[in-house]
C-alpha positions in Angstrom: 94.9 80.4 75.7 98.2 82.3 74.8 100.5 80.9 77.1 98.9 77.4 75.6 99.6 78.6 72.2 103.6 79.5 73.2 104.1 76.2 74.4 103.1 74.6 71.8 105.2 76.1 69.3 107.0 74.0 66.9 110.0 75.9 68.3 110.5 76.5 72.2 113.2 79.7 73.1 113.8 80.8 76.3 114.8 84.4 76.4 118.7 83.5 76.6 118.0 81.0 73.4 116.4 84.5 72.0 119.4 86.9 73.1 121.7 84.3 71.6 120.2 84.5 68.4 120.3 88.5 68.6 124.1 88.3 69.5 124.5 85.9 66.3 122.6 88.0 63.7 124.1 91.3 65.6 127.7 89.9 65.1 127.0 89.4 60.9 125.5 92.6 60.1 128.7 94.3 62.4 131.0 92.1 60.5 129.4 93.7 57.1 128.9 97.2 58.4 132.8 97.4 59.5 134.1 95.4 56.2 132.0 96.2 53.7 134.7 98.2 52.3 136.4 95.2 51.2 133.6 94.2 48.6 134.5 90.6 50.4 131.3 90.2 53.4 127.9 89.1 51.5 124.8 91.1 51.8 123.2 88.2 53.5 125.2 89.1 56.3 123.4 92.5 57.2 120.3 90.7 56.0 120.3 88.5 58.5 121.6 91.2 60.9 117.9 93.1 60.8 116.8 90.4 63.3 119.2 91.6 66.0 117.5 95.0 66.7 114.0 93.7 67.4 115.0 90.4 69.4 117.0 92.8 71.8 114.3 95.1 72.0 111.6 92.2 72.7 114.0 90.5 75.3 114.8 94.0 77.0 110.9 94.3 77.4 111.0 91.2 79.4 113.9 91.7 81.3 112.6 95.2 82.4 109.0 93.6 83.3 110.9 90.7 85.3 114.1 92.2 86.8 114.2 92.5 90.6 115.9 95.8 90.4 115.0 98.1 87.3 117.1 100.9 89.2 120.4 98.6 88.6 118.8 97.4 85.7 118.4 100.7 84.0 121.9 102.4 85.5 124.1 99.6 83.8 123.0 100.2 80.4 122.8 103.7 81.0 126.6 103.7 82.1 127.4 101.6 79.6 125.6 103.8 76.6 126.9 107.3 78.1 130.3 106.3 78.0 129.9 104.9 74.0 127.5 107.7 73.7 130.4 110.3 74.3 132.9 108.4 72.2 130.4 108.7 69.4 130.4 112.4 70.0 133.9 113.2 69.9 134.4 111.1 66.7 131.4 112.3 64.8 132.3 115.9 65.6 135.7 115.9 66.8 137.4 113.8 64.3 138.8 111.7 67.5 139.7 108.3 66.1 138.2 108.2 63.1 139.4 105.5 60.7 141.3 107.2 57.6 138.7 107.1 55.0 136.2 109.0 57.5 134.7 105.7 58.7 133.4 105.7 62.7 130.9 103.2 64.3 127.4 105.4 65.3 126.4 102.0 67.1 124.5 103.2 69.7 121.5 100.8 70.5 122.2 100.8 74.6 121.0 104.9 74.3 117.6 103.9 72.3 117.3 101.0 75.6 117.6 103.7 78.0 114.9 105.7 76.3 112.9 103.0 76.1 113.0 102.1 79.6 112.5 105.8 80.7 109.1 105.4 78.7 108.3 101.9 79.8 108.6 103.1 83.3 106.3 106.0 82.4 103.7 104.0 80.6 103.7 101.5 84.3 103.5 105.0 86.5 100.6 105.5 84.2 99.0 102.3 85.4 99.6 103.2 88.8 97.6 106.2 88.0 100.7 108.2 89.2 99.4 110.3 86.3 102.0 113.7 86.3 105.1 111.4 86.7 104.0 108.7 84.0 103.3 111.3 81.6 107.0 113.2 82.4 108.6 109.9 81.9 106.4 109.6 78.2 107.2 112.2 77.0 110.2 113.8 78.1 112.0 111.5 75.1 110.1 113.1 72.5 110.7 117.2 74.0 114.0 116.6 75.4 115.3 117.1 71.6 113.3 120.4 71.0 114.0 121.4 74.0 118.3 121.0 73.6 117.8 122.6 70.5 116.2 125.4 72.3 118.4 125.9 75.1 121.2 125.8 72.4 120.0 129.0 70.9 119.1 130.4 74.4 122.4 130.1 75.7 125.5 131.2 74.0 128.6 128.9 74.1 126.4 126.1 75.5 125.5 124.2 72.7 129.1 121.6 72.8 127.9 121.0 76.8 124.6 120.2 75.5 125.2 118.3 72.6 127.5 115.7 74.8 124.5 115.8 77.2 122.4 114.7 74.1 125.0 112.1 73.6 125.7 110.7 77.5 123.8 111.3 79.8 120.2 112.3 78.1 120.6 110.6 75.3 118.3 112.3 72.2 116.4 110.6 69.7 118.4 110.4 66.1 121.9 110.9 67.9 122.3 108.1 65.8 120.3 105.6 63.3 120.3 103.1 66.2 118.3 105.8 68.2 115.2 106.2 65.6 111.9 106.9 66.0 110.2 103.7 64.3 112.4 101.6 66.7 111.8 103.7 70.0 107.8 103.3 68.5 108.2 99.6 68.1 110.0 99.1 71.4 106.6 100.6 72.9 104.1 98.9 71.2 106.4 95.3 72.5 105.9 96.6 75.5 102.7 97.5 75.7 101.2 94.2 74.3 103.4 91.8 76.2 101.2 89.9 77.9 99.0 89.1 74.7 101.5 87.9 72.2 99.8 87.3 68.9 99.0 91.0 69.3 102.1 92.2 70.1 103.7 90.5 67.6 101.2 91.0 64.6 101.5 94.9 65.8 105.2 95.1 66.1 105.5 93.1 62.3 102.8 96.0 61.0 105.3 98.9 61.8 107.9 97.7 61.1 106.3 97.1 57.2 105.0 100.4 57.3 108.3 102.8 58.7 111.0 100.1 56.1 108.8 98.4 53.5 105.5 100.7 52.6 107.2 104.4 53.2 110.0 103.3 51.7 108.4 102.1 48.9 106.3 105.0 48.4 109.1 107.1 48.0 111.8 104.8 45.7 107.7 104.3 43.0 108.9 106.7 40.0 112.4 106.8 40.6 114.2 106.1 37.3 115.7 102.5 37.5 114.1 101.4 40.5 112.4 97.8 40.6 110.1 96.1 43.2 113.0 93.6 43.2 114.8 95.7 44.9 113.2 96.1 48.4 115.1 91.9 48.9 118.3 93.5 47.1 119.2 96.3 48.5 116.4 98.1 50.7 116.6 95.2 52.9 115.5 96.9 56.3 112.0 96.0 56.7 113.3 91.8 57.6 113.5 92.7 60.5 109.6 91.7 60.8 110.9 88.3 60.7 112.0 88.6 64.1 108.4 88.1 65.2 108.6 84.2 64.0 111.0 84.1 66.5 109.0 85.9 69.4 106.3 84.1 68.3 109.1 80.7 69.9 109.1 82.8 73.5 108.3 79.7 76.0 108.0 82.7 78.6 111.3 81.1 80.3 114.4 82.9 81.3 116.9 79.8 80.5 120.4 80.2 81.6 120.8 83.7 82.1 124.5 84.8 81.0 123.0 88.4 81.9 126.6 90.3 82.3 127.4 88.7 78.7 125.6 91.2 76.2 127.2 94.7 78.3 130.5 93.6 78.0 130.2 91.9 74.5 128.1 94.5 72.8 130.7 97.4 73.3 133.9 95.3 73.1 133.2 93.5 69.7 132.1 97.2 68.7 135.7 98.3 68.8 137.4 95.2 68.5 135.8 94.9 65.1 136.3 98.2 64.3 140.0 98.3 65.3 140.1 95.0 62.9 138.8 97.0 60.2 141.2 100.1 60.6 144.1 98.0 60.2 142.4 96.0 57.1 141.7 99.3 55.2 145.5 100.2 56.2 147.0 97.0 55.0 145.2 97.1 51.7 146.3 100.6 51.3 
């Protein structure tokens, strides 16, 4: 009955026509995050950008339930989001290439996909009623941040060699806003409900309201000047539940592939933009 219901969707996407989508959305809300300065890139830009995020995370599921090597899999992004991981470290608290007005990209998505596969792996060890591994794998994510604050204090002098641990090689929950909890709990839930799509879409939509529309909300009711009008304006984050239209399109197909494109893209248009932007802000100086 589901896979009837995918088929017959008005719109058919195999998971590269998905992935391309993600690129397309991730490319305008970079454009507006890195220019924004200008006053020149339209909101609409990073409105459509909140589709990126989940579509990644929904076509990562797949690819990790479907990959005929998760260990190559897994070690590619996690090369990839070390080495960006430790760029972001030096900038944020080295001042190492930061643009002059204080500007640095904390784009760091590939770290929240290798948490996410750490715990995808666990919740599948789970399965395999491998119980003390499966566990480990859960919830190491979610102590490994107690815990590096702990050994911080513990250990005098250690806390720089930790904190670029936190931000390469065990990457930490929060080490940037890419690398949030609501996202690392959506990315399980996707997982999770995979094989039953209407749930796993009607779920993933429901947090995603909750964490960026309802709490949100909650908090901005009261505050002088604020209007309902704008959570569409300027409080924008909760679109991205409008990603699950587009899941709801999964034909369950691969398509073409292009697998190598998103690791080299993703990091290059990073600083490629960014460099752009550096030498924008300069000239209009």
């Amino acid at each position: 009955m589901e896979n009837q219901r995918i088929r017959t969707a008005p719109l058919s996407l195999t998971g590269t026509g998905l992935k391309t989508l993600a690129l397309a959305a991730m490319v305008l809300d970079h454009i507006h995050y890195f220019f924004s300065f200008t006053g020149q890139i339209p909101d609409w830009f990073s409105m459509a950008g909140r589709l990126a995020a989940p579509l990644f995370v929904f076509c990562l599921a797949e690819g990790f339930a479907h990959t005929h090597s998760r260990k190559t899999y897994f070690l590619r992004i996690w090369l990839i989001a070390a080495v960006m991981g430790g760029l972001l470290f030096f900038m944020m608290y080295g001042g190492f290439l930061v643009r002059p007005d204080g500007f640095y990209p904390a784009n760091a998505a590939l770290s929240e996909f290798v948490l996410l596969m750490v715990i995808w792996q666990g919740v599948d060890w789970l399965r395999q009623k491998r119980i003390v591994l499966g566990a480990a794998a859960v919830i190491f994510p979610f102590v490994w941040p107690v815990a590096a604050g702990l050994l911080s204090n513990a250990v005098p002098g250690a806390g720089t060699v930790i904190g670029l641990a936190c931000y390469t090689v065990l990457p930490i929950l929060n080490m940037s806003p890419d690398v949030s909890l609501p996202y690392v709990l959506m990315g399980i839930w996707l997982y999770l409900w995979r094989t039953r799509r209407a749930v796993q879409v009607a779920g993933f939509a429901a947090l995603d309201l909750l964490f960026f529309f309802a709490l949100p909300l909650r908090d901005l009711l009261g505050q002088p000047g604020f209007s309902l009008a704008q959570m569409f304006t300027q409080y924008y984050e909760w679109f991205g539940a409008f990603a699950g239209l587009l899941m709801l399109c999964y034909n369950g197909r691969r398509g073409a592939g292009h697998k190598g494109l998103f690791y080299v893209f993703y990091p290059a248009h990073i600083y490629l933009l960014y460099a752009l932007s550096w030498a924008v802000l300069v000239w209009l100086r």
